[in-house]
VOGU-3710 file (C-alpha; in Angstrom, 3 decimals, decimal comma):
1> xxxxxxxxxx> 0,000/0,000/0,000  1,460/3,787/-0,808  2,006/5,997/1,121  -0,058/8,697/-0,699  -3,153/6,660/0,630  -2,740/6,389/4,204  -4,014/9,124/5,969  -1,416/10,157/8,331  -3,904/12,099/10,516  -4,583/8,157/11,836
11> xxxxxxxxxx> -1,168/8,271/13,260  -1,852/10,005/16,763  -4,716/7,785/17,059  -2,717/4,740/16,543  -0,377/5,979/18,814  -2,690/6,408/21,986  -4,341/3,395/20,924  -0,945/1,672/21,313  -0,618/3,120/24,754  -4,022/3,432/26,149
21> xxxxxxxxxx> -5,661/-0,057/25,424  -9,020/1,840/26,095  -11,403/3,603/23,232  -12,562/6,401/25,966  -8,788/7,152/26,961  -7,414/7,122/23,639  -9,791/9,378/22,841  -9,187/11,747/25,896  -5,395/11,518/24,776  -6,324/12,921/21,210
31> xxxxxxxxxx> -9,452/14,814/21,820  -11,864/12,607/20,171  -15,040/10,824/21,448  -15,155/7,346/21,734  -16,966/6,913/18,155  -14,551/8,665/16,475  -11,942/6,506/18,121  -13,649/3,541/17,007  -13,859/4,640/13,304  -10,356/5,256/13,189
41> xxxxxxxxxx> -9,602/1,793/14,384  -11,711/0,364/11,718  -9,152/1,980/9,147  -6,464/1,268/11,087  -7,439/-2,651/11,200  -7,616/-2,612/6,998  -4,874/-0,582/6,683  -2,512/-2,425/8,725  -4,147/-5,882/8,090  -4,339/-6,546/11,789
51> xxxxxxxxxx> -7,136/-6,265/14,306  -4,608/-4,647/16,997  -6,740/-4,254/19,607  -8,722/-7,246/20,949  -11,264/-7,804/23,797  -9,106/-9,322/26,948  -11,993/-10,305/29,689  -13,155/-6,708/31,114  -10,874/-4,660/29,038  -8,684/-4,912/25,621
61> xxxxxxxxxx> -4,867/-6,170/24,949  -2,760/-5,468/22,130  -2,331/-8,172/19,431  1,558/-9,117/19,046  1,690/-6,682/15,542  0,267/-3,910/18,288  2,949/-4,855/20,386  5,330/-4,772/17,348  4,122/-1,095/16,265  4,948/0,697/19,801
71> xxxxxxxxxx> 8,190/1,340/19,528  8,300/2,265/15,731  4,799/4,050/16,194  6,289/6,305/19,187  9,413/7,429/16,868  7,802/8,509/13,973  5,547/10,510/16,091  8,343/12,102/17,710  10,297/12,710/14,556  7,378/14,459/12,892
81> xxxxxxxxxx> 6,083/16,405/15,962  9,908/17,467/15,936  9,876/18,907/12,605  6,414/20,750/13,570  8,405/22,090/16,778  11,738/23,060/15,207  10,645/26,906/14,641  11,923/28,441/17,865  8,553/29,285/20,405  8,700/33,173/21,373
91> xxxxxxxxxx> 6,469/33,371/23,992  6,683/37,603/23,774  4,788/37,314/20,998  2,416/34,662/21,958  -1,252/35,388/23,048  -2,804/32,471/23,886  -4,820/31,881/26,949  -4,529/29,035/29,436  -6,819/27,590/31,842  -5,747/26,001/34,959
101> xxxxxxxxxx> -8,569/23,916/37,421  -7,155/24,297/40,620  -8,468/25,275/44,253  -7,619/28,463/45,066  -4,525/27,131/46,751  -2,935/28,118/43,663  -4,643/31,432/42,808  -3,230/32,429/46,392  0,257/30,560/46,508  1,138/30,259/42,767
111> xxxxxxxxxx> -0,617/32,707/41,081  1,276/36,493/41,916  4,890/35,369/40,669  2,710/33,781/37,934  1,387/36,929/36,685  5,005/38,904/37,440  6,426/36,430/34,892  3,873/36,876/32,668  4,136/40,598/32,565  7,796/40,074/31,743
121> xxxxxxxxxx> 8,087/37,464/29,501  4,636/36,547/27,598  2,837/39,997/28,051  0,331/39,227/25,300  -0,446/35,958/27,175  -3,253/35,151/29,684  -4,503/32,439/32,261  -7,762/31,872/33,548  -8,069/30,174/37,192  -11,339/27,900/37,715
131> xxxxxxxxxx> -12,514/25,506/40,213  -11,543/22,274/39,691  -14,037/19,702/37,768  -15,819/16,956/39,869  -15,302/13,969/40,232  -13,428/13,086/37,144  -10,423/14,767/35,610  -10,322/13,406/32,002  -13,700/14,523/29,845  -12,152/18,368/30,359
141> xxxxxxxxxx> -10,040/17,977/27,240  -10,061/21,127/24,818  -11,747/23,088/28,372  -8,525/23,040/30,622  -5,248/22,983/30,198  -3,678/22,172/33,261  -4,839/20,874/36,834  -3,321/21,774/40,129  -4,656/18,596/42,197  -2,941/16,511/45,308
151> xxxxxxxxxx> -0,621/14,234/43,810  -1,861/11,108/44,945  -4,772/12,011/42,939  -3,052/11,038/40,188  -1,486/7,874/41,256  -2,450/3,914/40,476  -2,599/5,160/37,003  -6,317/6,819/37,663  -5,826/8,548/34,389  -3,954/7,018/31,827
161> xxxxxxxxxx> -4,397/10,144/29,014  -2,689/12,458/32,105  0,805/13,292/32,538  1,795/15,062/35,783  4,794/16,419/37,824  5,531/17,243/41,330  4,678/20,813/42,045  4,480/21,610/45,232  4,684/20,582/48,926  3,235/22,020/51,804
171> xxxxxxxxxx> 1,661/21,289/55,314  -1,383/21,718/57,084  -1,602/24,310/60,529  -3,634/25,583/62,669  -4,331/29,296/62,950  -6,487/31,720/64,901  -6,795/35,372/64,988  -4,375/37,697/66,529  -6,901/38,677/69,127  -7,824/34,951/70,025
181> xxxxxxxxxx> -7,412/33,957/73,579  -4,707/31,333/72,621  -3,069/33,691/70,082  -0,604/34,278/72,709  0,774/31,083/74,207  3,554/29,210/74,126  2,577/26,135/74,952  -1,252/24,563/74,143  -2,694/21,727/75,872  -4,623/19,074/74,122
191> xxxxxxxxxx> -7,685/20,009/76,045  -7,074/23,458/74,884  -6,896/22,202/71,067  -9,944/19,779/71,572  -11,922/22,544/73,294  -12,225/25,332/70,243  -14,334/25,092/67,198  -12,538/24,304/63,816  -13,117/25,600/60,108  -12,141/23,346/57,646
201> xxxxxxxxxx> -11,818/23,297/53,640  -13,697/21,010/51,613  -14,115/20,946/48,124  -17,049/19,945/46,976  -20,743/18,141/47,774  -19,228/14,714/46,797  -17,969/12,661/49,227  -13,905/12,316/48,739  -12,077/8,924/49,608  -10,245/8,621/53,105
211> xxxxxxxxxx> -6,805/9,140/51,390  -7,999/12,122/49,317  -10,156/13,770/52,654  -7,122/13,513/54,063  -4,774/15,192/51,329  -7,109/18,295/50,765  -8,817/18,536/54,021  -5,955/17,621/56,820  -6,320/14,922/59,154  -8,386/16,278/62,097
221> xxxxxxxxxx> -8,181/14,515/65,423  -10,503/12,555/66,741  -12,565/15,133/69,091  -12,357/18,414/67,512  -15,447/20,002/66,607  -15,822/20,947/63,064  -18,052/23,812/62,668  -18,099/24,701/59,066  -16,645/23,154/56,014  -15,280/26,270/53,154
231> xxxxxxxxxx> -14,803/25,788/49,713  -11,995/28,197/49,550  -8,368/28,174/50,967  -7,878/31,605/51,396  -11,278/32,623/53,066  -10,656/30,264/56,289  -8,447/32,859/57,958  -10,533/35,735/57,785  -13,531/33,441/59,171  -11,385/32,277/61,887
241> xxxxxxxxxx> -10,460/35,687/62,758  -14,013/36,626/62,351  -15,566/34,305/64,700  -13,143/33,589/67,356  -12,868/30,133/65,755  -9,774/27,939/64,912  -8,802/26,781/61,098  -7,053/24,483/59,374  -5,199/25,681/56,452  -1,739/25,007/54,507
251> xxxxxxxxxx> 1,196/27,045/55,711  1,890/28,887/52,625  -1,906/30,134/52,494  -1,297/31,637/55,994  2,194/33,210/55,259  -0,015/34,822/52,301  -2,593/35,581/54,036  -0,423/36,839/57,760  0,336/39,823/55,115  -2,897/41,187/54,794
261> xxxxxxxxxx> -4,794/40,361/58,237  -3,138/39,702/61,640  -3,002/35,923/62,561  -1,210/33,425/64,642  -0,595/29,402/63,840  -0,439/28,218/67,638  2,347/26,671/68,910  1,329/23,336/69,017  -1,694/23,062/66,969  0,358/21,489/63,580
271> xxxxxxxxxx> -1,247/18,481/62,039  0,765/15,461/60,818  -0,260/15,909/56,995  1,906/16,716/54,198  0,047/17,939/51,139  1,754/17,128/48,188  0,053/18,801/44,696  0,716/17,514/41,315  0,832/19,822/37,580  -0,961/17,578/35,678
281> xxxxxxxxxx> -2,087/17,728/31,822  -3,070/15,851/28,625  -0,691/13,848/26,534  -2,148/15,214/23,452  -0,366/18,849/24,885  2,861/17,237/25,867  4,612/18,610/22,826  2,788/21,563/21,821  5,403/24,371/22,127  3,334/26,755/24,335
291> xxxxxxxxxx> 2,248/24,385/26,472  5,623/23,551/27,026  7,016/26,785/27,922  4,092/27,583/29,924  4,031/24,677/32,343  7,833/24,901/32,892  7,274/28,839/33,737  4,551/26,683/36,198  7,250/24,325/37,464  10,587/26,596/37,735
301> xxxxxxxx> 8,534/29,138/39,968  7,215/26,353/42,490  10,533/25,045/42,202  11,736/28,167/43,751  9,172/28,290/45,963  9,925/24,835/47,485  13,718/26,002/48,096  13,159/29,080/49,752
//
C-alpha cells in the first residue's frame, strides 16, 4: 500500500491506541469521542491488516503486531512532531490563553509570581483560574489545560491520558486570629486544642475517599469540633479571625494571608499531613510548544518556591 493513501492524521490515534488499550482514553489523549476513536480503528485494522486491539476479559490487549508497532509508532511521532516544533517558540509574541482547574490554593500561593512572569516574559499571554471539575479529571479535554490537584490524585494510574509532575509541597496548621485567647501562648494543651471550634476546607458536595479527605482537608483529630466546612483556601483565615474560631489551612496560604490580616498558627496546633500537589495535563499537549514553555514557567517558579 502507498504511502499517498494512508491518511497520516490516523497516526496520533494509533499511537494512543498503542498506549491506552481503552477507546474512551485514547480518545481523551487525542481529543476525540469514543466513536470517532472507534472509526479510526476500523481503518487502522484494513490498513494495517491486523485487528490490533482485541477484547481481553473486562478490558482490551494489544495483538503481538500492536505490540510490534509501539516502539516504531512512538518514533515517527516524535520525529514528525519534531519537525512541527523546530521553529523556535517566542512566547513575547504569543497570546494564547490558558486555563488552569485548581483550588484556590494556587490562585493564592502560585498565582502572583505567575502573573510577574507573565508581565515580563509573555505579556500578550493570559490564564484563567477555575474551580476544579468533579469527580473526574479526564472529559475536560479542549476546556482546561492544566490541573493543580494533590498528587496522589493522580497515582495507580487513575488517568492514563494524564501526565503530571511534582509541584508543590506544603503542610497543614492551625491558625487563629491575633486577638484569640490562645493567640498568645507558648505552649497549648490538648484540652485546649480539643476545646475550640474548627473551620475546615472542603471541596465539593461529593464525598472524597479517606486518602484524598485527608490530602485536601488535613487529618483532624478525633474530638475536635468541626463547625463549618469552606470551599476556599484563602477565606478560612478571615472566618477564623471573624468568629473567634480555629482553622485548618496550609502554611503557605497563611504566610499569604499573615500579610494582609493579623493571625497566629499556635504553637502546638500542627497536624501530621503533608500535602503534596501535582501539575498535571493531557498527553495530546505534551509537545505543543506553548504548552511547554508555559508549564515549565509553572514548574521553575514552584521550584523556587519549594527552596526558599
Amino acid at each position: 500500500m502507498s504511502l499517498r493513501s494512508v491518511n497520516l492524521n490516523l497516526l496520533p490515534v494509533l499511537q494512543a491506541l498503542l498506549r491506552e488499550r481503552n477507546l474512551s482514553r485514547a480518545g481523551a489523549a487525542v481529543g476525540l469521542t469514543q466513536p470517532a476513536v472507534s472509526a479510526a480503528l476500523a481503518k487502522l485494522r484494513v490498513v494495517l491488516n491486523d485487528p490490533l486491539l482485541v477484547r481481553h476479559g473486562r478490558g482490551m490487549s494489544l495483538t503481538m503486531r500492536g505490540q510490534e508497532l509501539i516502539a516504531p509508532v512512538d518514533a515517527i511521532c516524535a520525529s514528525i512532531e519534531a519537525v512541527i516544533a523546530s521553529e523556535q517558540f517566542d512566547p513575547s509574541n504569543s497570546s494564547r490563553r490558558f486555563v488552569i482547574a485548581s483550588a484556590d490554593y494556587a490562585v493564592v500561593t502560585v498565582a502572583p509570581e505567575l502573573i510577574r512572569q507573565l508581565r515580563r516574559q509573555a505579556p500578550k499571554m493570559s490564564v484563567h483560574f477555575v474551580d476544579i471539575p468533579h469527580p473526574s479529571l479526564e472529559p475536560h479535554a479542549g476546556e482546561v489545560d492544566l490541573f493543580i490537584v494533590p498528587e496522589l490524585l493522580l497515582r495507580e494510574n487513575r488517568y492514563p491520558a494524564i501526565r503530571h509532575a511534582t509541584l508543590i509541597e506544603d503542610e497543614f496548621v492551625t491558625v487563629v486570629g491575633a486577638n484569640h485567647a490562645l493567640a498568645r501562648k507558648r505552649r497549648l494543651t490538648r484540652d485546649q486544642l480539643l476545646s475550640q471550634d474548627y473551620l475546615m476546607y472542603y471541596p465539593a458536595l461529593s464525598s472524597l475517599d479517606g486518602a484524598l479527605a485527608n490530602a485536601v482537608t488535613g487529618r483532624v483529630e478525633q474530638g475536635r469540633r468541626v463547625i463549618a466546612q469552606i470551599q476556599q483556601f484563602s477565606l478560612l483565615p478571615t472566618l477564623a479571625a471573624d468568629t473567634g474560631s480555629a482553622a485548618i489551612v496550609p502554611r503557605r496560604v497563611v504566610a499569604h494571608m499573615q500579610r494582609y490580616l493579623p493571625m497566629r498558627i499556635l504553637a502546638d496546633g500542627q497536624l501530621p499531613i503533608q500535602l503534596t500537589l501535582a501539575l498535571a495535563w493531557y498527553a495530546n499537549s505534551e509537545n505543543d510548544s506553548a504548552h511547554r514553555w508555559f508549564r515549565k514557567l509553572t514548574l521553575d517558579i514552584c521550584a523556587r518556591m519549594r527552596g526558599s
